[in-house]
N, CA, C and O atoms as a GROMACS GRO file, in nm:
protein
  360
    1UNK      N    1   0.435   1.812   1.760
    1UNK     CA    2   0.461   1.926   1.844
    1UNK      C    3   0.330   1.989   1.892
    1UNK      O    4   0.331   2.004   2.014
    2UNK      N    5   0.214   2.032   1.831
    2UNK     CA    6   0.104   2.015   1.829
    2UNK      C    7   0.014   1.981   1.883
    2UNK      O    8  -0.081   2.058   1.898
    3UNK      N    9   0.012   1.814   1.945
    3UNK     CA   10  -0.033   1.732   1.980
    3UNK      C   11  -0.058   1.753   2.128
    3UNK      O   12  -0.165   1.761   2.189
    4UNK      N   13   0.094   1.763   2.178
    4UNK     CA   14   0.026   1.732   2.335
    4UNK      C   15   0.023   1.926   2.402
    4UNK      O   16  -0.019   1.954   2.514
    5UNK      N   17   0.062   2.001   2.330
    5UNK     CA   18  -0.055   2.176   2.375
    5UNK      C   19  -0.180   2.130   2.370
    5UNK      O   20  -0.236   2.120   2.479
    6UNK      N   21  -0.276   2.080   2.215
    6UNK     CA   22  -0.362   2.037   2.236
    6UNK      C   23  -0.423   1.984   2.340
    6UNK      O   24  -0.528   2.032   2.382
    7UNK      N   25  -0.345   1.839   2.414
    7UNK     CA   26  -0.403   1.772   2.470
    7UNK      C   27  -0.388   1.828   2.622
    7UNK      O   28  -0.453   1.790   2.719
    8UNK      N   29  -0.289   1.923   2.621
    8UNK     CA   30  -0.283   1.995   2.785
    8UNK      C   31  -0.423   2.091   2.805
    8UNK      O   32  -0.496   2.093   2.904
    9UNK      N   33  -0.438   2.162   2.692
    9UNK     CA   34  -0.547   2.238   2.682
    9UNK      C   35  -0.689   2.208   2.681
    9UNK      O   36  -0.754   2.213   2.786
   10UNK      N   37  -0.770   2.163   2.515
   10UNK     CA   38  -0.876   2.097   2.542
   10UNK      C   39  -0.905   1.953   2.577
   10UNK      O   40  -1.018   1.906   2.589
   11UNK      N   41  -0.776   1.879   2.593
   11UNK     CA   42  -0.813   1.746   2.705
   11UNK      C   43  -0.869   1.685   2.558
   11UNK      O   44  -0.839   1.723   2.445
   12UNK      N   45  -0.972   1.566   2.606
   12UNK     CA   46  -1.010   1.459   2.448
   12UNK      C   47  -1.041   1.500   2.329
   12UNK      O   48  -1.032   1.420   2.237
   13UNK      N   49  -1.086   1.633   2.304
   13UNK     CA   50  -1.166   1.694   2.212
   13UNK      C   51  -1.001   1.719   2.086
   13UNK      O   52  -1.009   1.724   1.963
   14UNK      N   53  -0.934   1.725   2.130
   14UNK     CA   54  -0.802   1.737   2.066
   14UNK      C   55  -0.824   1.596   1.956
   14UNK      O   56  -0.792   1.621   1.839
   15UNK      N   57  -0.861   1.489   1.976
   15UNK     CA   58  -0.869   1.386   1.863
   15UNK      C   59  -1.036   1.421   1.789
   15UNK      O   60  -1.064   1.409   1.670
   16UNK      N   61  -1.108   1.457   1.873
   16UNK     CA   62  -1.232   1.494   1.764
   16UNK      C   63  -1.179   1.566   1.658
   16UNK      O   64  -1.190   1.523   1.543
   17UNK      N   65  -1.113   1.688   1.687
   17UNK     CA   66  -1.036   1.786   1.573
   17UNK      C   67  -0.964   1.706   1.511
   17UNK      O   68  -0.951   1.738   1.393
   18UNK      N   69  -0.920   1.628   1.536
   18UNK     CA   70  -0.813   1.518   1.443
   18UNK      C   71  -0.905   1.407   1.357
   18UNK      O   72  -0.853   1.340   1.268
   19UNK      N   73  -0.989   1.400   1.377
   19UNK     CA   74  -1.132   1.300   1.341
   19UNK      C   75  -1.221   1.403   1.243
   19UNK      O   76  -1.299   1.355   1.161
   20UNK      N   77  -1.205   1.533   1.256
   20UNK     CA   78  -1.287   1.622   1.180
   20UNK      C   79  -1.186   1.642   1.054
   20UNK      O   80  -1.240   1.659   0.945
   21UNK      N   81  -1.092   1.643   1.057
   21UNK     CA   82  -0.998   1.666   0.965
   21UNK      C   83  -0.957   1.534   0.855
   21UNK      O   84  -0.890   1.530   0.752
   22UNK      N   85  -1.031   1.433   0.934
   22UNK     CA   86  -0.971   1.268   0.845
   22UNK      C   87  -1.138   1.290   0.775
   22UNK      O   88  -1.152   1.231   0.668
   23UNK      N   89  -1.224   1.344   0.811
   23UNK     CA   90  -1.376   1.352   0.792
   23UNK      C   91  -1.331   1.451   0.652
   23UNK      O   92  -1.324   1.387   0.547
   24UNK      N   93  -1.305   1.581   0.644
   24UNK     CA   94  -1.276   1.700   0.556
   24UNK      C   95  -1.193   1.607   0.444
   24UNK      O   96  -1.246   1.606   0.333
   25UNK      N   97  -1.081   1.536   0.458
   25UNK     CA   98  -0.987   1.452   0.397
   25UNK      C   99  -1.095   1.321   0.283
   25UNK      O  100  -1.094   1.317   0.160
   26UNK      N  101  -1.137   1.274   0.333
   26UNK     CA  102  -1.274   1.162   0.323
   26UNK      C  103  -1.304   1.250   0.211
   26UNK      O  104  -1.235   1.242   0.110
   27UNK      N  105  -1.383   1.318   0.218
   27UNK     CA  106  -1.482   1.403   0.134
   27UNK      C  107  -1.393   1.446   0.034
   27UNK      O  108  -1.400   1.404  -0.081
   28UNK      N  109  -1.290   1.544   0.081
   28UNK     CA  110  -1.191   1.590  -0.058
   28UNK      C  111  -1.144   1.495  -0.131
   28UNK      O  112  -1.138   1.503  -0.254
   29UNK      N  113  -1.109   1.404  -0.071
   29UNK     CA  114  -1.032   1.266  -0.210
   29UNK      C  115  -1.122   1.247  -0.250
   29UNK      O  116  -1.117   1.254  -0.373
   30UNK      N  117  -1.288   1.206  -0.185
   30UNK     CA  118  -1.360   1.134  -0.278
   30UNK      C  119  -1.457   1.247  -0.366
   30UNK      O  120  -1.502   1.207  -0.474
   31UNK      N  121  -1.480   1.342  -0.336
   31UNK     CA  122  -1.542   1.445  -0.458
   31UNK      C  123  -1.426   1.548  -0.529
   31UNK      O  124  -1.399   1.547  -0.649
   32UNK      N  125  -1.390   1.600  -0.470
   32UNK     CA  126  -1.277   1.680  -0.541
   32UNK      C  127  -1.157   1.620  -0.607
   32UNK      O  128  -1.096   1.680  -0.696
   33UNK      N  129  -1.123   1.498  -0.563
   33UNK     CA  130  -1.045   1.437  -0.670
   33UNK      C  131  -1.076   1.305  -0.738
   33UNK      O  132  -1.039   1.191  -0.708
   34UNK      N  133  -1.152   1.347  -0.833
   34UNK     CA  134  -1.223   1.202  -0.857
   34UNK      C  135  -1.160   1.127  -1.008
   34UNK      O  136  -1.207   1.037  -1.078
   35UNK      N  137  -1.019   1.220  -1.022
   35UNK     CA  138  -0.974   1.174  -1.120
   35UNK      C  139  -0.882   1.063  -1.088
   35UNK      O  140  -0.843   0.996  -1.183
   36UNK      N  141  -0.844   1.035  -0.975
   36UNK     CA  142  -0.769   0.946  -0.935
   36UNK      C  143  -0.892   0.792  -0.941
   36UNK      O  144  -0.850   0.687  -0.990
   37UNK      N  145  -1.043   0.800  -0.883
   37UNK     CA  146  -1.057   0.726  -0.843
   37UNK      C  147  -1.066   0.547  -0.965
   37UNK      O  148  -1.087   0.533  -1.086
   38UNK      N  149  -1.037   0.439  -0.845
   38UNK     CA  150  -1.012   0.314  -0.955
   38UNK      C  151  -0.895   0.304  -1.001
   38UNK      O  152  -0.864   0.214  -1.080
   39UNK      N  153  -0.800   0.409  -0.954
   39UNK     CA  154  -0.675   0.346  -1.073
   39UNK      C  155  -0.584   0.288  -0.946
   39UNK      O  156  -0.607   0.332  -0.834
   40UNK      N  157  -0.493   0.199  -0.964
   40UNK     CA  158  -0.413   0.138  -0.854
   40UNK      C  159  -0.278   0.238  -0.842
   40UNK      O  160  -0.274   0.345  -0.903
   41UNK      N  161  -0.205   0.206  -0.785
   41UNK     CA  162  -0.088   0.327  -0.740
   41UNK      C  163  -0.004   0.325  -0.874
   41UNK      O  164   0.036   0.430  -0.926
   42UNK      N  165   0.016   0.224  -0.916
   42UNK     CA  166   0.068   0.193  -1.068
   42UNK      C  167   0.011   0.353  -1.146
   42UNK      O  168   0.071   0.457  -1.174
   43UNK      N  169  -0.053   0.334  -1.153
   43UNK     CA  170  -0.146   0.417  -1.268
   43UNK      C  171  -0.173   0.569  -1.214
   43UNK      O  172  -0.200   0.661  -1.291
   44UNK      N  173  -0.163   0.582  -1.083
   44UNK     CA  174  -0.120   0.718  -1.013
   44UNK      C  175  -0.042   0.796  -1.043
   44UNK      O  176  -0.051   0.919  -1.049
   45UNK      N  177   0.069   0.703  -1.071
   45UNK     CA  178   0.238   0.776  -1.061
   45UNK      C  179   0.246   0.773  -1.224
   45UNK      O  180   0.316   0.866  -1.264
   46UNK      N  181   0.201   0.702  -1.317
   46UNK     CA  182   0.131   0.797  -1.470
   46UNK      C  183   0.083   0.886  -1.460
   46UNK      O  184   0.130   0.966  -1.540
   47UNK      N  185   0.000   0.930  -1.396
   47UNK     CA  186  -0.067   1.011  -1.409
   47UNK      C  187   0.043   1.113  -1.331
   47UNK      O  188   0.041   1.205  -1.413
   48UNK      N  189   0.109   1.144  -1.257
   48UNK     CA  190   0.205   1.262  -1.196
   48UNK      C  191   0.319   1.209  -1.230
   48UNK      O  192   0.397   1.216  -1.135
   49UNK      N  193   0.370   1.155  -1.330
   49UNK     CA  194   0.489   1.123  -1.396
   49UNK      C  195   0.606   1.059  -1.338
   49UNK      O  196   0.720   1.066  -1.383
   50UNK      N  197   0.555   0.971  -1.196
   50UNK     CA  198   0.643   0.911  -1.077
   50UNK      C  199   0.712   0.800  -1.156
   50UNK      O  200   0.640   0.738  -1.234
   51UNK      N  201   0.823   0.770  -1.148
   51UNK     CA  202   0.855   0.605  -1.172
   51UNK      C  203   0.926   0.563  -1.036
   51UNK      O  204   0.996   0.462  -1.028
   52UNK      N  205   0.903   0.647  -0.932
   52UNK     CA  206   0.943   0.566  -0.794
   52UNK      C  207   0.917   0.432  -0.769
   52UNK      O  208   0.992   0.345  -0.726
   53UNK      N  209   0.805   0.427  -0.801
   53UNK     CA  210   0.688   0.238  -0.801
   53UNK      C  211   0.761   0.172  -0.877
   53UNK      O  212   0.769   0.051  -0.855
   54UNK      N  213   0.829   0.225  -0.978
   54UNK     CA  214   0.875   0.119  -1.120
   54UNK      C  215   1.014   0.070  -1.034
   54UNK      O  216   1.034  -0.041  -0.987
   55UNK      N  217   1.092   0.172  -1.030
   55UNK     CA  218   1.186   0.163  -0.948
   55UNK      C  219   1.207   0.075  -0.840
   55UNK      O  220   1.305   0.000  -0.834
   56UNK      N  221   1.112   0.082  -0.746
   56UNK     CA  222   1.133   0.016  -0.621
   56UNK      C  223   1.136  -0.114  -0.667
   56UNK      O  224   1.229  -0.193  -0.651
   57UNK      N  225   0.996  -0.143  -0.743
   57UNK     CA  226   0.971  -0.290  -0.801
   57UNK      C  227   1.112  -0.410  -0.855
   57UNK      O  228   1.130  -0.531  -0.841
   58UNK      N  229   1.221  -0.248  -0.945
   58UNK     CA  230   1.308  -0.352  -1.002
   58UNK      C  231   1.392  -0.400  -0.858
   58UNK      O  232   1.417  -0.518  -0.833
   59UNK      N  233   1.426  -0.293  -0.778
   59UNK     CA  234   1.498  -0.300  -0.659
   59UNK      C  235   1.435  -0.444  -0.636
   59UNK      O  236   1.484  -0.547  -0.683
   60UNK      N  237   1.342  -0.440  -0.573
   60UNK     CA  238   1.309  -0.542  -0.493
   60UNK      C  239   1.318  -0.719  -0.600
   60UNK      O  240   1.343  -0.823  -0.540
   61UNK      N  241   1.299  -0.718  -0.712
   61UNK     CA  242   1.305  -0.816  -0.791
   61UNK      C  243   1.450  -0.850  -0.764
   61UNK      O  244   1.481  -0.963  -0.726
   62UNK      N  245   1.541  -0.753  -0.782
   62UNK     CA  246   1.678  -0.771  -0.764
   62UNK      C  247   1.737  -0.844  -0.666
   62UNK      O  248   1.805  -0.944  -0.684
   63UNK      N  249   1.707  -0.786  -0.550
   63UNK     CA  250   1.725  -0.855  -0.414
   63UNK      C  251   1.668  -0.935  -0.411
   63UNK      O  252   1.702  -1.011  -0.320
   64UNK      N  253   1.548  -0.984  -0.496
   64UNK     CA  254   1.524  -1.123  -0.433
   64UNK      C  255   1.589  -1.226  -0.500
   64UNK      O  256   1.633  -1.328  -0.446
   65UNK      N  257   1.598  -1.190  -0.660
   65UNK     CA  258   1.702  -1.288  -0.731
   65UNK      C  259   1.861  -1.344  -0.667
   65UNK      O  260   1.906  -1.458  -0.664
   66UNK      N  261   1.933  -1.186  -0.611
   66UNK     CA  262   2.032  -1.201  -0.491
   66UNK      C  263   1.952  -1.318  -0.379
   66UNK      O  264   2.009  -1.424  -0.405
   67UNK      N  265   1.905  -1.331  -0.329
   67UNK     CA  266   1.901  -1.388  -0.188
   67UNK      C  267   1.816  -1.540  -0.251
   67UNK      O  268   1.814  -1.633  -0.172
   68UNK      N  269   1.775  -1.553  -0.335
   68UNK     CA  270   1.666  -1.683  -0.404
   68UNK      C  271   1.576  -1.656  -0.318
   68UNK      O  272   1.572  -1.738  -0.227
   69UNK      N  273   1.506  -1.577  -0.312
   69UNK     CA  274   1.346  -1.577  -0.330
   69UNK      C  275   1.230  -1.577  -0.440
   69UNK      O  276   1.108  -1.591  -0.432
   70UNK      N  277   1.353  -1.545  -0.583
   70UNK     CA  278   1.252  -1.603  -0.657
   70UNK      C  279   1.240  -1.786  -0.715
   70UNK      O  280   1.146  -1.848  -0.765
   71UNK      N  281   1.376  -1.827  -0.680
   71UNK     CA  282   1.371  -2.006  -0.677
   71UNK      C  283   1.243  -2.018  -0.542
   71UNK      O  284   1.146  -2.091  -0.562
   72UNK      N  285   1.252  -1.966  -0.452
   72UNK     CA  286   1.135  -2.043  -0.362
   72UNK      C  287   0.985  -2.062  -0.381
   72UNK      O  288   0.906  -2.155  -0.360
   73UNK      N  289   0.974  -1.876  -0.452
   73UNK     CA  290   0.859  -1.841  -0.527
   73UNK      C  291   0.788  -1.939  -0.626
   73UNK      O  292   0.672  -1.979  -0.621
   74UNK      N  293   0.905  -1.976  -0.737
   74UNK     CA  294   0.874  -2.067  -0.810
   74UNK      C  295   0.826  -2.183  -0.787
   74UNK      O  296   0.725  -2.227  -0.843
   75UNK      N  297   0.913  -2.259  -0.678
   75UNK     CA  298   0.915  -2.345  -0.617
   75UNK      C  299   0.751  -2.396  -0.517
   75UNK      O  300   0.726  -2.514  -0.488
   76UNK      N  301   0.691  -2.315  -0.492
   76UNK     CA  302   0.568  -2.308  -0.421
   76UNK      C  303   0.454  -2.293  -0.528
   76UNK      O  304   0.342  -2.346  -0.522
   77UNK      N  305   0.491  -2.231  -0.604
   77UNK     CA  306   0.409  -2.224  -0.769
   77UNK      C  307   0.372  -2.362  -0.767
   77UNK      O  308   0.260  -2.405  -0.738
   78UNK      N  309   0.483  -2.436  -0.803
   78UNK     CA  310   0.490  -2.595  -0.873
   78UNK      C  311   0.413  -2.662  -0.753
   78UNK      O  312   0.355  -2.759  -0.802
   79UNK      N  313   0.392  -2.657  -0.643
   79UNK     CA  314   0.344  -2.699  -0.542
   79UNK      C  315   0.249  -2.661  -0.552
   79UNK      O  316   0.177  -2.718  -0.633
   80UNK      N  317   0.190  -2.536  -0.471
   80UNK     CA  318   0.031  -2.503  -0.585
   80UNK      C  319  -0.022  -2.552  -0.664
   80UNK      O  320  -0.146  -2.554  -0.665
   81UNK      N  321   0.061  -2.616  -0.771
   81UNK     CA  322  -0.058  -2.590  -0.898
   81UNK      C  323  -0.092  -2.816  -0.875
   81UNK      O  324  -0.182  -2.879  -0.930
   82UNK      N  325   0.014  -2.874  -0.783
   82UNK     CA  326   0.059  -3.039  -0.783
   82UNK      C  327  -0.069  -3.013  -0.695
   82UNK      O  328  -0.166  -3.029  -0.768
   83UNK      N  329  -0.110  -2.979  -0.565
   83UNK     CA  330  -0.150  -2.952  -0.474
   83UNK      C  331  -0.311  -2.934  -0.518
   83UNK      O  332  -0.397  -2.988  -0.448
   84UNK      N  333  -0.347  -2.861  -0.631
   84UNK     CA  334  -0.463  -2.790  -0.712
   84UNK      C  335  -0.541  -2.918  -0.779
   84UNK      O  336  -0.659  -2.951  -0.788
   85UNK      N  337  -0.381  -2.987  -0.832
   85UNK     CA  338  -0.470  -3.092  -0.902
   85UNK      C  339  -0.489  -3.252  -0.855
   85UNK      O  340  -0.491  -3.362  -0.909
   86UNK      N  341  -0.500  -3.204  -0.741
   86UNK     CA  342  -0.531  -3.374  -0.632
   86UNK      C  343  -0.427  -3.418  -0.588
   86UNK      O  344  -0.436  -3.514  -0.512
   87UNK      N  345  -0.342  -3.384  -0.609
   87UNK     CA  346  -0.175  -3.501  -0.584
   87UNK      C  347  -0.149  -3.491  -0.470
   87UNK      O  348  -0.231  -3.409  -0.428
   88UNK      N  349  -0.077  -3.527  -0.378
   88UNK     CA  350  -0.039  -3.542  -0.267
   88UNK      C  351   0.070  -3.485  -0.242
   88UNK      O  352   0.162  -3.528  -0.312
   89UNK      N  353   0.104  -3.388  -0.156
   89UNK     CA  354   0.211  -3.338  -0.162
   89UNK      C  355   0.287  -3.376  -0.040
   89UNK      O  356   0.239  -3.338   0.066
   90UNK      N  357   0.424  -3.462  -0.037
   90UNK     CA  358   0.436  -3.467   0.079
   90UNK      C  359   0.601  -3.371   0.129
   90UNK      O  360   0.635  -3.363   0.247
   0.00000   0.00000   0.00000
């Protein structure tokens, strides 16, 4: 909503302000929150008590067992590893 008052008004300078603000953003994650830094999203949502990630994960394991994506998964494994060790795959 925002966006285009901005852009009727000061014309390009409307994304500098949007560029100064990803700049302010930059700096705050990386000094002011430096307790996050290194941990993967896993280890985030420990830290703020999320199990959304855990969640989604089983979801998605689920559906793939429904549809066999994990037989294909597997299936490309065994190929990989035939593939790794000289064999010919045809």
């Amino acid at each position: 909503m925002l966006t285009p008052v901005m852009i009727k008004n000061i014309g390009y300078k409307t994304y500098i302000v949007f560029m100064c603000f990803m700049i302010f953003a930059m700096f705050w994650s990386a000094f002011i929150l430096p307790e996050l830094r290194g941990l993967n999203p896993q280890q985030i949502d420990e830290v703020f008590h999320d199990t959304t990630s855990t969640e989604d994960e089983e979801r998605r394991q689920k559906i793939a067992r429904q549809i066999g994506l994990d037989k294909l998964q597997a299936q490309a494994e065994v190929e990989h590893k035939e593939d790794a060790a000289g064999e010919k795959i045809v």
